[in-house]
Structures are given as structure tokens and as C-alpha cells.
N, C-alpha and C positions, 0 to 999 in steps of 0.2 A: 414369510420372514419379514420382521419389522427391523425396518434400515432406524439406528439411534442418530445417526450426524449425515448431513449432507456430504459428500465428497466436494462439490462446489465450495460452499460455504468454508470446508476444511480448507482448499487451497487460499480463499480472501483472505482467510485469520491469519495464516501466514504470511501470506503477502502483505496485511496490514501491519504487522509484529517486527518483519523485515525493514518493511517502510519505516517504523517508527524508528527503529534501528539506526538505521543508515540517514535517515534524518538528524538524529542525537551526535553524529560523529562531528566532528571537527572538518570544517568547511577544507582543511588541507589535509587531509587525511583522504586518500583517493577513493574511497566509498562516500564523500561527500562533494568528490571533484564529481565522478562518473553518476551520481545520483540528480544534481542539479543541469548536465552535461548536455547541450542539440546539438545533433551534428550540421555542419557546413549546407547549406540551403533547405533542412528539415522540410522537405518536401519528400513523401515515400512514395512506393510504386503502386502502379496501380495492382489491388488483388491482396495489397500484405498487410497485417493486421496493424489497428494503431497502435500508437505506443503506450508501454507498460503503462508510465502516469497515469494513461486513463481508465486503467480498469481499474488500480489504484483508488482515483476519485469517484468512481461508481462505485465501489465498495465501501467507502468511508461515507458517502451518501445515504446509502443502502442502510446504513449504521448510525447513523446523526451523527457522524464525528464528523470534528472541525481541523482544517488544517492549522499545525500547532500545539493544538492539545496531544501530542506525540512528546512535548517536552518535556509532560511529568509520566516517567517511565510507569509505574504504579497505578496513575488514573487511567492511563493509553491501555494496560491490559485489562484492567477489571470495564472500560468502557467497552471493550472490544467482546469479552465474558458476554454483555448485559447486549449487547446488539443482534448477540448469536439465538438468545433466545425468543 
């Protein structure tokens, strides 16, 4: 049986998609309050995974995208198209 899409890969696009998302919103709109948001001493415990951001930026890496390039809605999904393949 030949697998067509990565189930990985399928959860990054979204995550990328999302990201871009919530990056386009309005800095006061609370998906860009809780987007940009550390909590109180961003120190986490030992054993729990890092945070979202960076798996985020491992995938946008993974991809040649640049943080930013999320602002033209249009080029952020056909870059993200061309990274998959």
C-alpha cells in the first residue's frame, strides 16, 4: 500500500497555516495576545516537551520560510504547497 501524504508533514501544514493565521490577527485580538504570550519565569519542567514556537520554527525551516512572509496570505499558502513537495 502506497502512503500519498506524510501524516507528519500533514500535521506541520497545518500548523504552519494556523501560524500564519494567528500571526495576521490584530496584535489586540487574543489570538495574537496568547500567540506572542511567555508565561511568568518560562522556565518548563523537566521531561515536557518544548514549546509550540519551536516546532513551528523547525518546520518553517524544514520549508525555507522566513518569519514574516505569513503576511501575504496567498504567498504563505502556495510557499507552504511548494515546501511539501
Amino acid at each position: 500500500m502506497k502512503v500519498k501524504y506524510d501524516v507528519v508533514k500533514f500535521i506541520e501544514d497545518k500548523r504552519l497555516i494556523w501560524y500564519g493565521h494567528a500571526r495576521r490577527a490584530s496584535a489586540s485580538k487574543w489570538i495574537g495576545v496568547v500567540t506572542d504570550w511567555s508565561p511568568v519565569g518560562g522556565e518548563r519542567e523537566e521531561g515536557r516537551d518544548g514549546p509550540w514556537r519551536n516546532e513551528v520554527d523547525e518546520a518553517m525551516e524544514a520549508r525555507n520560510l522566513r518569519d514574516g512572509e505569513w503576511e501575504d496570505r496567498q504567498k504563505w499558502r502556495t510557499q507552504l504547497k511548494e515546501g511539501r513537495q
